[in-house]
NUKOL-552569 format. One record per residue (C-alpha): residue in three letters; chain; x, y, z. Coordinates in steps of 0.25 Angstrom, whole numbers. Each point is the difference from the previous one (the first is absolute). Layout:
// residues N
ATOM,residu,chaine,X,Y,Z
ATOM,ala,A,X,Y,Z
...
// end
This chain:
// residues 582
ATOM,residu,chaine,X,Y,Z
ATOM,unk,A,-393,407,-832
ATOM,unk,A,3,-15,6
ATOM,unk,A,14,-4,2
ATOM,unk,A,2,-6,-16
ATOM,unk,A,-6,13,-8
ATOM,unk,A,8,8,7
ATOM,unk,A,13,-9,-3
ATOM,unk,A,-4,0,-14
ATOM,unk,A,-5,15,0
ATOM,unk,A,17,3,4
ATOM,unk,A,5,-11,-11
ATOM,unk,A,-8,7,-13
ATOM,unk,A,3,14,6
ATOM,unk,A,16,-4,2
ATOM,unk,A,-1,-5,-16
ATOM,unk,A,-4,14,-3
ATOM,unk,A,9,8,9
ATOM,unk,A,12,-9,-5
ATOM,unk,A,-2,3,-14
ATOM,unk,A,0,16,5
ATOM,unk,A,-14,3,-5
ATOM,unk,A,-11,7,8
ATOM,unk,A,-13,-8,5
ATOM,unk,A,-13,3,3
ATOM,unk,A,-7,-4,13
ATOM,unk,A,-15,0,-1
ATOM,unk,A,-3,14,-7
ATOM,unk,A,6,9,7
ATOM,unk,A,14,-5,3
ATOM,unk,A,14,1,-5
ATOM,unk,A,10,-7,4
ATOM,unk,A,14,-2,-6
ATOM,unk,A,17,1,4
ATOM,unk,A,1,14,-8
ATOM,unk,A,-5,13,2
ATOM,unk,A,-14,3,-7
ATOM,unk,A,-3,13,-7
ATOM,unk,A,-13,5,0
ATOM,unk,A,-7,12,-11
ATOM,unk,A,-9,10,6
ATOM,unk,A,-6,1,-14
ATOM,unk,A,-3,-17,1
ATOM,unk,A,-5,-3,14
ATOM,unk,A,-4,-15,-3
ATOM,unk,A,16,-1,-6
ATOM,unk,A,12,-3,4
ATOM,unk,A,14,-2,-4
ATOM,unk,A,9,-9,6
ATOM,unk,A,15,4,-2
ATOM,unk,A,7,-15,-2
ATOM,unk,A,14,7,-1
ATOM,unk,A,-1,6,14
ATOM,unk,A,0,-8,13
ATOM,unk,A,-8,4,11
ATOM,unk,A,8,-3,11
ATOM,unk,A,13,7,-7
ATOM,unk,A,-7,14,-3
ATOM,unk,A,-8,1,12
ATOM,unk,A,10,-3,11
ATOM,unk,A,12,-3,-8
ATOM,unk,A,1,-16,1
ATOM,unk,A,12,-5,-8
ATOM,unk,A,-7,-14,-3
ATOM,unk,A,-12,-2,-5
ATOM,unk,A,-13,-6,0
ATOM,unk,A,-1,2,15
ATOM,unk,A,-11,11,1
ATOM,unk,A,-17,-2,-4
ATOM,unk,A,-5,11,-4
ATOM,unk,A,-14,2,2
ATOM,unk,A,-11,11,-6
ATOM,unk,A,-14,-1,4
ATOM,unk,A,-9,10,-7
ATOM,unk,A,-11,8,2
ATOM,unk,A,-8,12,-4
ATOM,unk,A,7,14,4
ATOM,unk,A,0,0,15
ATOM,unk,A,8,2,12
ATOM,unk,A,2,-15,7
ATOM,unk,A,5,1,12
ATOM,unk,A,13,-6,1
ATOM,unk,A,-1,-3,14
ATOM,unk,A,-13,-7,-3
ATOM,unk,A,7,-8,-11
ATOM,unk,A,12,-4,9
ATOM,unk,A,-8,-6,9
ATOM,unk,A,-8,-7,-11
ATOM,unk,A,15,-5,-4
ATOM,unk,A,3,-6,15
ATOM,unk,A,-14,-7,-1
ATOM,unk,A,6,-8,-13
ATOM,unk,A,11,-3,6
ATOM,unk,A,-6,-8,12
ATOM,unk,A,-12,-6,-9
ATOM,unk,A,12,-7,-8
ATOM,unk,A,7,-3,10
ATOM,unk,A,-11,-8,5
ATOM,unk,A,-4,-5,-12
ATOM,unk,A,16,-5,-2
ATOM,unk,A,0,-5,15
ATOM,unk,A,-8,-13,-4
ATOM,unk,A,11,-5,-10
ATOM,unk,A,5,-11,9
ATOM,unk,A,15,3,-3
ATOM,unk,A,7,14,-3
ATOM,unk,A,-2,1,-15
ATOM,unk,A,7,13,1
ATOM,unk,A,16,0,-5
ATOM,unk,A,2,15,4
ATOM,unk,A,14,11,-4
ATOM,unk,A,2,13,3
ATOM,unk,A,-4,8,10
ATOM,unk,A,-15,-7,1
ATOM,unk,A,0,-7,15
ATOM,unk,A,-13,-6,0
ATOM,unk,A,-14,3,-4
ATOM,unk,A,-4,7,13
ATOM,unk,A,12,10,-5
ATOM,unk,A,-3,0,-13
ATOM,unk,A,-10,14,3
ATOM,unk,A,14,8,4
ATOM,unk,A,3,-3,-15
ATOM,unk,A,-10,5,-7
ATOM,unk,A,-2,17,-3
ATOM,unk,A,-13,6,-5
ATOM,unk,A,-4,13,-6
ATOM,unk,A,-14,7,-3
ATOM,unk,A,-5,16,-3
ATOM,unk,A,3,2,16
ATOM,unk,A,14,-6,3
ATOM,unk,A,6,-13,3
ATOM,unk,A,12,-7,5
ATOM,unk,A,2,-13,5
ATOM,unk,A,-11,-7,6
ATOM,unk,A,5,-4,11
ATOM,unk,A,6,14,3
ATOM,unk,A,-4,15,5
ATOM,unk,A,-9,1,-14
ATOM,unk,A,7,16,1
ATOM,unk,A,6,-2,-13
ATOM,unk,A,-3,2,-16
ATOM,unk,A,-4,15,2
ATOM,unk,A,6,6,-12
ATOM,unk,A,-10,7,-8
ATOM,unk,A,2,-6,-14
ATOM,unk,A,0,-15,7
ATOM,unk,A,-14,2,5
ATOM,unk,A,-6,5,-12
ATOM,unk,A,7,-10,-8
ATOM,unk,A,-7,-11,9
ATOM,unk,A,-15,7,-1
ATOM,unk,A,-4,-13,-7
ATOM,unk,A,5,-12,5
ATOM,unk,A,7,-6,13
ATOM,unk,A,16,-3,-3
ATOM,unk,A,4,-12,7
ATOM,unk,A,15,-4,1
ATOM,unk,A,3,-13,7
ATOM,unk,A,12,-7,2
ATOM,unk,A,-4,-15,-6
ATOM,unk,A,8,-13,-3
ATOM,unk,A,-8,-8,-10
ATOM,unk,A,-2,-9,11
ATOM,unk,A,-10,9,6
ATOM,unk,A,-5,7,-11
ATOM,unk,A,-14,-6,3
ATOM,unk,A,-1,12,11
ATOM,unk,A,-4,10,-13
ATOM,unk,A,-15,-8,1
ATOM,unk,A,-1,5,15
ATOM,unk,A,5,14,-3
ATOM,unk,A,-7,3,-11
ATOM,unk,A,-13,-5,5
ATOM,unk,A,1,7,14
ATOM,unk,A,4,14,-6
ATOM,unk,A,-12,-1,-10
ATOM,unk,A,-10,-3,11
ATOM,unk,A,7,11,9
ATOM,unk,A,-2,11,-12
ATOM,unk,A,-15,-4,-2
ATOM,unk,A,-3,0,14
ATOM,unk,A,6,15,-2
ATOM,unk,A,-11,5,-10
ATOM,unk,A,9,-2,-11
ATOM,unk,A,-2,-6,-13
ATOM,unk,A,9,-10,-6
ATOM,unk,A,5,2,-12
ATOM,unk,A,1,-12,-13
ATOM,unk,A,14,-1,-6
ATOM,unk,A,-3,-2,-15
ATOM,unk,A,14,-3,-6
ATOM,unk,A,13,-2,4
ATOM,unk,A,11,3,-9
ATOM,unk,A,14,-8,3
ATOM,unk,A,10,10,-7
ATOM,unk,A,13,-6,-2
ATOM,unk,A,13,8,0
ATOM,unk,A,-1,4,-15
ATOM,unk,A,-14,4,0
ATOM,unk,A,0,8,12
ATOM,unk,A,4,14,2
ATOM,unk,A,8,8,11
ATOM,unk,A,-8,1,14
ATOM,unk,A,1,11,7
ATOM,unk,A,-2,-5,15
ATOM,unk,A,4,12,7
ATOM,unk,A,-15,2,5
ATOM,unk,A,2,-13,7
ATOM,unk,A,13,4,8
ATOM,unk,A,-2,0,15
ATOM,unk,A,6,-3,14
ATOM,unk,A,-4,-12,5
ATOM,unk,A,0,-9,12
ATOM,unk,A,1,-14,-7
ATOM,unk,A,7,-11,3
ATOM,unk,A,4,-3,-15
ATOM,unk,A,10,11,-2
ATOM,unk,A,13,-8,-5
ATOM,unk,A,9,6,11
ATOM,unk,A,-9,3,13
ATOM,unk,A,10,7,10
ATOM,unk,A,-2,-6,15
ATOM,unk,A,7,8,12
ATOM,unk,A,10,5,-9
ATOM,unk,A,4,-13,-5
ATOM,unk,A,-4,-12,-8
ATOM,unk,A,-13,-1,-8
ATOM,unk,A,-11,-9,5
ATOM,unk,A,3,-12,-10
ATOM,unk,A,14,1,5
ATOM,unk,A,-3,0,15
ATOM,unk,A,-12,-12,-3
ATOM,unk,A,10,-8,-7
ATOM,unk,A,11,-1,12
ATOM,unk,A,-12,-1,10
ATOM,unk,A,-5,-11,-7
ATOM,unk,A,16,-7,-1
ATOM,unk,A,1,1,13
ATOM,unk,A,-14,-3,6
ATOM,unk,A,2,-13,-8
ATOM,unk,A,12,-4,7
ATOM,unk,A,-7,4,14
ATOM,unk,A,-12,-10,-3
ATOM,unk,A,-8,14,2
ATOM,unk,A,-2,14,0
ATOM,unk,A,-2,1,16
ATOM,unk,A,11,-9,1
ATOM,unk,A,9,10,-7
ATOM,unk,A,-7,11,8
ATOM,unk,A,3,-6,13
ATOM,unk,A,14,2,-4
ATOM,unk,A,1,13,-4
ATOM,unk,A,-7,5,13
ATOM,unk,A,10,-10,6
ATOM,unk,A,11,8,-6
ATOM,unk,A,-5,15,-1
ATOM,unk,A,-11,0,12
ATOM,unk,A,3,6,13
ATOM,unk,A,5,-6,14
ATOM,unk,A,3,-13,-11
ATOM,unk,A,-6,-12,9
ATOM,unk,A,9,-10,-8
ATOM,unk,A,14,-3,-7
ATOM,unk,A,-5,1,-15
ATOM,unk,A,13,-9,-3
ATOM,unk,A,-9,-10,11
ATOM,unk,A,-13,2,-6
ATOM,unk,A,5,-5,-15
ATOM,unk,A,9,-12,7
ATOM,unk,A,-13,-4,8
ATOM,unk,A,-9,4,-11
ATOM,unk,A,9,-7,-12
ATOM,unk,A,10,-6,8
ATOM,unk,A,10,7,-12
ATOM,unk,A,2,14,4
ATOM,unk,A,13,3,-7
ATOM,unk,A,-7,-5,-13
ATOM,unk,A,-13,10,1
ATOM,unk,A,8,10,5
ATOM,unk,A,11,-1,-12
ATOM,unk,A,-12,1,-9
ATOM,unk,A,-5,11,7
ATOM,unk,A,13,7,-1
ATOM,unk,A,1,-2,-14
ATOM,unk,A,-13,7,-3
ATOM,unk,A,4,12,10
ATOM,unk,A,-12,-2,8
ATOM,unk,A,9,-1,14
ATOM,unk,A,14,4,4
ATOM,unk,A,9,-4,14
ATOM,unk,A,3,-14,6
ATOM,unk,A,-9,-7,12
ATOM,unk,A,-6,10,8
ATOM,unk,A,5,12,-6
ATOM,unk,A,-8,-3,-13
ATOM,unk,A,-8,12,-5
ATOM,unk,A,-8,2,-11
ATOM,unk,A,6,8,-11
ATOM,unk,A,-8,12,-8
ATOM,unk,A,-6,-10,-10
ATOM,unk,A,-4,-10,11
ATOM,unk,A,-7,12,6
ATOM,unk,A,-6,3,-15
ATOM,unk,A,-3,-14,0
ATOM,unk,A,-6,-2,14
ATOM,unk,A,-10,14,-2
ATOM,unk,A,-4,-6,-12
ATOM,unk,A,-6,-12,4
ATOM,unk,A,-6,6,12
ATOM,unk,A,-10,8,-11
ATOM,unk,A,2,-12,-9
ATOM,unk,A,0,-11,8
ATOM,unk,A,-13,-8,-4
ATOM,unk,A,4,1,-15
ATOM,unk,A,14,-5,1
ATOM,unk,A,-7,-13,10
ATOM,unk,A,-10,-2,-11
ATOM,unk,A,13,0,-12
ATOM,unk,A,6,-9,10
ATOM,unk,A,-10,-10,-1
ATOM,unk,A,-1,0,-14
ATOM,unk,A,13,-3,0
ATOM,unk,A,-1,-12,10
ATOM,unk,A,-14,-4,-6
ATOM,unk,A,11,-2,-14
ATOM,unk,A,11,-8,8
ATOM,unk,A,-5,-15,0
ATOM,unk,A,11,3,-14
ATOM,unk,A,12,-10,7
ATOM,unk,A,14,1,-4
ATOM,unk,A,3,-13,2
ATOM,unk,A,-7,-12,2
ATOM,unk,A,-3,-11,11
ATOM,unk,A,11,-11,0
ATOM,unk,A,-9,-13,3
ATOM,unk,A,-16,0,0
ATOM,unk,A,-5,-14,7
ATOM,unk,A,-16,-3,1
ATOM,unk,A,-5,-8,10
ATOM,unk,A,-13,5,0
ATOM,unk,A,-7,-13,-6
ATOM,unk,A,-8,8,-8
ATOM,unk,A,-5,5,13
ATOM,unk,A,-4,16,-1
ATOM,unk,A,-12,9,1
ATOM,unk,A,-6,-2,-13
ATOM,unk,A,3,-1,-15
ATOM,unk,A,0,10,-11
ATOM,unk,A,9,10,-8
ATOM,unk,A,-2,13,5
ATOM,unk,A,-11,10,-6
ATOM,unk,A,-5,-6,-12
ATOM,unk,A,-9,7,-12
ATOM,unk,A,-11,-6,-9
ATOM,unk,A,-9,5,-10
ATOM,unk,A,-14,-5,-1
ATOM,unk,A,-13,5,-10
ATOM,unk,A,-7,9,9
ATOM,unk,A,-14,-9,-3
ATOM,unk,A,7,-10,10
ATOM,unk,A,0,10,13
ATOM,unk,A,-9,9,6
ATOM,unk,A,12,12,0
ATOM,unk,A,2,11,-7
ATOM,unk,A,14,7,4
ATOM,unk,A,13,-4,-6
ATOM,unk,A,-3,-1,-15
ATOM,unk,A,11,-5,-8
ATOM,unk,A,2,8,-11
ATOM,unk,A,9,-5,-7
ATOM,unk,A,-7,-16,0
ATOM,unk,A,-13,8,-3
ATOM,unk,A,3,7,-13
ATOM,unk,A,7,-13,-4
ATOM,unk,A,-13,-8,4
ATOM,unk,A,-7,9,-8
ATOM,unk,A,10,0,-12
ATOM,unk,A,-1,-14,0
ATOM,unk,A,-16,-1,-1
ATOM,unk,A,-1,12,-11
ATOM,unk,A,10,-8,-8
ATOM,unk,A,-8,-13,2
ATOM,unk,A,-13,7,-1
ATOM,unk,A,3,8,-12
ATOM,unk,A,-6,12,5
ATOM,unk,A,6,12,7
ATOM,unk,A,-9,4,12
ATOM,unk,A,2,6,12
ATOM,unk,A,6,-6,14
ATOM,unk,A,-9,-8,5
ATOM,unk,A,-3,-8,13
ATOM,unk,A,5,-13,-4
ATOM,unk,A,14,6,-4
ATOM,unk,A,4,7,14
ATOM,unk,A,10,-7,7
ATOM,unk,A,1,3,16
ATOM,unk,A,13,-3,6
ATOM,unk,A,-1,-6,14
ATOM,unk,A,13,0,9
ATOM,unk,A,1,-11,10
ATOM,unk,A,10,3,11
ATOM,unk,A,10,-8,11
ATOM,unk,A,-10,-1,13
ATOM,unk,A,7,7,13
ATOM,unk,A,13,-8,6
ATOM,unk,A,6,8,11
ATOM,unk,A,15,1,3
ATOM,unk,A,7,-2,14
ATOM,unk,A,15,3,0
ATOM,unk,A,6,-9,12
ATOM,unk,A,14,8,-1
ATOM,unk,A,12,-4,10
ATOM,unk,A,6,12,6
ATOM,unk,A,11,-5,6
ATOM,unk,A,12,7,1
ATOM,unk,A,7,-6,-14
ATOM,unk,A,-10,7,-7
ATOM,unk,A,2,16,5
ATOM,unk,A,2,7,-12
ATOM,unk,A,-3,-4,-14
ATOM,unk,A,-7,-12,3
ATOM,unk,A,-11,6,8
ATOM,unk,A,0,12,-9
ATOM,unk,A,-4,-11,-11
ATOM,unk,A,-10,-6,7
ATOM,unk,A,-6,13,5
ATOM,unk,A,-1,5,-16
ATOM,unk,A,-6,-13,-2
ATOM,unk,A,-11,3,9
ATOM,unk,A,-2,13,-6
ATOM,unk,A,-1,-6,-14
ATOM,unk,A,-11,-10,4
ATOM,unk,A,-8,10,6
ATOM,unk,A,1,9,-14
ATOM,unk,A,-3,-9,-9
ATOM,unk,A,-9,-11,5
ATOM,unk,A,-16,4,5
ATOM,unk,A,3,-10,11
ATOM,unk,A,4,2,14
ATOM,unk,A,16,0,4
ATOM,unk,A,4,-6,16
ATOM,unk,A,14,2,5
ATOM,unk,A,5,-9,11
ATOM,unk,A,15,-1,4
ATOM,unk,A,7,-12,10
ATOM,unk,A,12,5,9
ATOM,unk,A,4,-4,13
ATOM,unk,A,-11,-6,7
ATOM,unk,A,-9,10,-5
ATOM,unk,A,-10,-1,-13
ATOM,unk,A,-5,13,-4
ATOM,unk,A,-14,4,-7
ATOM,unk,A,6,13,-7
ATOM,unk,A,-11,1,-11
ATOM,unk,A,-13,-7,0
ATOM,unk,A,-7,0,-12
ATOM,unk,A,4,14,-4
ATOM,unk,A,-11,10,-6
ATOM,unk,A,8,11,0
ATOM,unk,A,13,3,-6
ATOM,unk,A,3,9,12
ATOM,unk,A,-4,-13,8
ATOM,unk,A,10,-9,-7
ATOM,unk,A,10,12,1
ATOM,unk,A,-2,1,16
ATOM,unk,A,1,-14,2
ATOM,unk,A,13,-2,-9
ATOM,unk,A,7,12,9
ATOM,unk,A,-1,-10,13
ATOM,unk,A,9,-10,-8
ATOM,unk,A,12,0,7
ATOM,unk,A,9,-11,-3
ATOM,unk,A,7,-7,14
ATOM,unk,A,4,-13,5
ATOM,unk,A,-2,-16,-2
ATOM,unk,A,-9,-6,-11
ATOM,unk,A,-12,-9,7
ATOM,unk,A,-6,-5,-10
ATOM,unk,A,-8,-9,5
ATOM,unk,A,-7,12,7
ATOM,unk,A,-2,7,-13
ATOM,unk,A,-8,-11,-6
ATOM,unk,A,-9,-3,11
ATOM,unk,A,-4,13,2
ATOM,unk,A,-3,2,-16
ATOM,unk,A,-8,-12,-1
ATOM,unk,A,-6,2,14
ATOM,unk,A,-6,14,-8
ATOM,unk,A,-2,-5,-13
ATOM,unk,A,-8,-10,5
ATOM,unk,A,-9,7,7
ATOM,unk,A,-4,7,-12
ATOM,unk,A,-12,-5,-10
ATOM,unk,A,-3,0,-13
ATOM,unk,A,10,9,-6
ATOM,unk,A,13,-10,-4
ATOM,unk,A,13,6,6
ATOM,unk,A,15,-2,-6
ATOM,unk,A,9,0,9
ATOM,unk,A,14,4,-3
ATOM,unk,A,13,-3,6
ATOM,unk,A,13,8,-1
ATOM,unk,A,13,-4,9
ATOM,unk,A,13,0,-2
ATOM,unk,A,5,-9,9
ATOM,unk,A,-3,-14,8
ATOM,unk,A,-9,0,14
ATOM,unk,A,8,4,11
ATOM,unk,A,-10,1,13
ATOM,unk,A,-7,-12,4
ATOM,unk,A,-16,-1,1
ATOM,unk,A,-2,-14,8
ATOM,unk,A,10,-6,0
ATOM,unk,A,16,2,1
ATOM,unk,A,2,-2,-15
ATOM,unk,A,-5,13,-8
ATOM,unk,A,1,-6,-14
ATOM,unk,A,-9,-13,3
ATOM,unk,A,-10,8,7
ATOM,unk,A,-1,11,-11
ATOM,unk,A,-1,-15,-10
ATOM,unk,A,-12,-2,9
ATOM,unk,A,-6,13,-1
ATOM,unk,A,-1,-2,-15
ATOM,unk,A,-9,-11,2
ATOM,unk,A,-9,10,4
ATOM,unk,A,0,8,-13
ATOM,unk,A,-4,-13,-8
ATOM,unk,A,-11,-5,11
ATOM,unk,A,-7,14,-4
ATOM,unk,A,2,-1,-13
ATOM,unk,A,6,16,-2
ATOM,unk,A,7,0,-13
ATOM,unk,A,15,2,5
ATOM,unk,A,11,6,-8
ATOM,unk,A,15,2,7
ATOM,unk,A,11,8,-4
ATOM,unk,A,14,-2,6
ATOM,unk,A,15,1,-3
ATOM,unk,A,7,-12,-8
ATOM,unk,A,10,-2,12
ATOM,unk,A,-13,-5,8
ATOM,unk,A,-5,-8,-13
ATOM,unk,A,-1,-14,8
ATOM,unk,A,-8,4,11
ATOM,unk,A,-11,10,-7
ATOM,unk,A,-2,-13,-9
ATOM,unk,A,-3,-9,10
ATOM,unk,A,-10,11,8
ATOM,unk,A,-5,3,-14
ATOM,unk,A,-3,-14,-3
ATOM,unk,A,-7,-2,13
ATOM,unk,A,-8,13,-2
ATOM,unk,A,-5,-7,-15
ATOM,unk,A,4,16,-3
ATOM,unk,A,10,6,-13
ATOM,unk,A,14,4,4
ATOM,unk,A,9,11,-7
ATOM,unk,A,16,-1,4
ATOM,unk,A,5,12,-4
ATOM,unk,A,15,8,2
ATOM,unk,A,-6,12,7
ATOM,unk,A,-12,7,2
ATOM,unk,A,-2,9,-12
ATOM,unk,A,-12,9,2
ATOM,unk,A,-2,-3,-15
ATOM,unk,A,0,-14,0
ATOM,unk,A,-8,-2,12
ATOM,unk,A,-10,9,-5
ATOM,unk,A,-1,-10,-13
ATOM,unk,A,-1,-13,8
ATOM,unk,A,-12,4,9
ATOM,unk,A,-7,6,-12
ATOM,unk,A,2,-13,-8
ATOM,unk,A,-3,-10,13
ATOM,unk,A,-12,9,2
ATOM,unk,A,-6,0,-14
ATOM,unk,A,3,-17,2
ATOM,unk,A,-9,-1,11
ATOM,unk,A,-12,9,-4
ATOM,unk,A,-14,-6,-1
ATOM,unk,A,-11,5,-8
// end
């Protein structure tokens, strides 16, 4: 299923879910946000009970609409389960390279769901042989009644935002090939009944009841202590402020590990430049206790620092979500000047959709179904008639899409911009390299010293790597700064480049002469001789000068108060659409 059908495969199954009804997948499935009573007596029938939640009665959810359920049925069998767990995990990585060609995240995710890679630790299954969660031991759903009760189909549960409800095609695909390849016939569902509250009669569930190892319990005690959505959401508050989950790692091995190498009041003013502030945070949520080098952890930093070494990888991929959402400013730039001259790597709006008869191209993927059945309404009307589809009517939709600009960051690291500032400009790396298919550089100017910290990252454990030797320190040559970024751009074909400048203050080490504002002036020469689409982003008290080094660069400047991860976040995003080319 291509990238299209299988977004509007999730739309017309969330308009049926929404309404609280069950739906059929091919012929054998059933899927729906209640629990589904079968009849031994009627093997091709099943009820669905519309009053009663599957998320609440099978692990006590107060909200909801939260959990999938999922029957795939089949003649009266004992499927392994363990077969049709690992069926489950091989959905799971088909859609998550289906989903991986969108060129943004499309996903807007809540809850305990972390990413797709995590989304197998959510999901439970059940057969005639046991079950559990897929992702687990698979040493659980022993109790006698469950198994008979699950002699004709495969019960799936799977904790699903409407978002990713597209993940049903994969799971329901997978577990059918996996219980044919068994010797086991499928089994056609012939009717499905949606009983509403009134029509339906007490259920007696009690055959279902079992101990599980799921994930999606409500209330999931950890270490004798706070459940797992309780633990992921201070991890994810305070990772966030950290820029990263290793940052905050670091810290607490800082704090808690032995023969401690470093100050931890240090390593957050060196890191931050603001220690009193992340550790008053801290303090507040009762991750750590003490002052300066007698800070320890307290038992729910310890909680907290056990549950990301087992969670670790699903907290980093929440954390990106999040900072994949953050071009969302608070605020907003106080001056915008172009001196570009029109001057940039190409035109265009972004990603733009047309729909075309399909006589007119030699493709046949990405029909339109909407433009096709009104292409057909309109020629039965005109016609009179009331045939079938037919070729003349299909409409194919073809995407056209921004051709690649890269992104180099030239970021002063001075020592003005410890703390916040660098913490900003290193979220703004991140962000780039989340949500854009290009490549992301990082180079900083301080001192003498220009420093390639990320080159063209493919990896975001390469990008992580290099922004961990960002230290800020000493003068501003920025001169320096610009000649080695042109100097590297330059020697690059065919691929444009944007290159981005963040600093807070005015030059303050010379390059060849004794004046270091005039020769970063002629440095900016550079940036127009080579033609790189330029954008500046500096601090209003240093408005005159970043104009004129702007203007000489023929690049867009953005004085702003501070640097707001946020708002930086939005300005590269818009300067970058600007300067994309087919």
């Amino acid at each position: 299923m291509n990238i299209d059908a299988l977004l509007s495969f999730a739309r017309e199954i969330n308009g049926e879910l929404d309404l609280g009804r069950g739906v059929r997948i091919g012929e054998t499935a059933l899927v729906s946000r209640c629990v589904h009573v079968l009849d031994p007596h009627c093997p091709g029938q099943a009820q669905v009970q519309c009053r009663l939640d599957a998320g609440q009665v099978f692990y006590q959810r107060s909200s909801t609409d939260e959990v999938v359920h999922i029957d795939i049925f089949h003649e009266l069998a004992d499927v392994d389960h363990r077969t049709a767990a690992e069926a489950i995990r091989r959905a799971v990585e088909a859609y998550g390279q289906q989903m991986s060609v969108l060129p943004r995240p499309l996903l807007e995710l809540g809850g305990p769901i972390w990413s797709i890679a995590g989304l197998a630790d959510f999901i439970d299954v059940q057969t005639a042989t046991g079950g559990g969660r897929v992702t687990g031991s698979l040493n659980f759903g022993q109790k006698e009644s469950l198994k008979i009760a699950h002699r004709g189909h495969v019960h799936v549960a799977a904790f699903l935002p409407p978002e990713m409800v597209g993940l049903v095609y994969y799971i329901v695909r997978e577990v059918e090939a996996s219980i044919v390849s068994s010797g086991v016939g499928l089994r056609r569902l012939e009717q499905i009944e949606n009983a509403s509250s009134s029509e339906s009669s007490p259920v007696d569930l009690s055959p279902y009841s079992c101990s599980t190892d799921s994930y999606m319990r409500e209330q999931i005690p950890y270490d004798g202590g706070n459940s797992l959505p309780d633990l992921m959401k201070q991890a994810l508050e305070v990772c966030t402020d950290f820029g990263s989950v290793n940052s905050f790692k670091s810290f607490l091995e800082c704090v808690a590990g032995p023969g401690r190498r470093e100050n931890p009041y240090a390593m957050l003013e060196r890191e931050f430049g603001d220690a009193e502030g992340m550790l008053a945070k801290l303090r507040t949520l009762e991750i750590v206790e003490g002052e300066g080098a007698a800070l320890v952890l307290t038992a729910k930093g310890r909680r907290l620092a056990s549950f990301l070494k087992k969670f670790a990888r699903e907290v980093e991929n929440q954390v990106r979500r999040i900072i994949r959402r953050s071009a969302r400013p608070r605020g907003t730039p106080l001056e915008r000047s172009d001196f570009s001259k029109g001057m940039r790597a190409g035109n265009g709006p972004g990603i733009v959709r047309t729909v075309i008869p399909a006589s007119e191209v030699d493709y046949r993927g990405n029909i339109s179904v909407a433009e096709t059945v009104r292409s057909w309404a309109v020629r039965c009307a005109t016609e009179g008639s009331h045939s079938p589809i037919q070729r003349e009517d299909i409409r194919i939709e073809q995407v056209r899409r921004p051709a690649r600009v890269d992104v180099c960051l030239l970021i002063d690291a001075s020592a003005s911009m410890a703390g916040r500032r660098i913490q900003a400009a290193k979220h703004l790396a991140r962000h780039l390299f989340l949500t854009c298919r290009d490549k992301v550089s990082v180079l900083t100017f301080q001192d003498r010293k220009v420093t390639q910290h990320v080159l063209r990252a493919r990896s975001i454990r390469a990008l992580e790597d290099g922004l961990a030797t960002v230290r800020p320190a000493g003068l501003t040559p920025l001169a320096a700064g610009i000649v080695e970024a042109v100097k590297l751009l330059g020697s690059r074909k065919g691929v444009p480049t944007m290159l981005v400048l963040l600093t807070d203050g005015i030059p303050t080490m010379n390059y060849w002469t004794g004046d270091p504002a005039r020769d970063a002036l002629v440095a900016a020469e550079q940036i127009a001789r080579n033609k790189l689409p330029f954008t500046c982003i500096g601090l209003a008290p240093n408005r005159g000068f970043l104009r004129k080094l702007t203007e000489i660069a023929n690049g867009t400047l953005y004085i702003v108060d501070e640097f707001d991860r946020d708002l930086l976040a939005k300005l590269v995003k818009d300067e970058r659409e600007r300067v994309q080319t087919w």
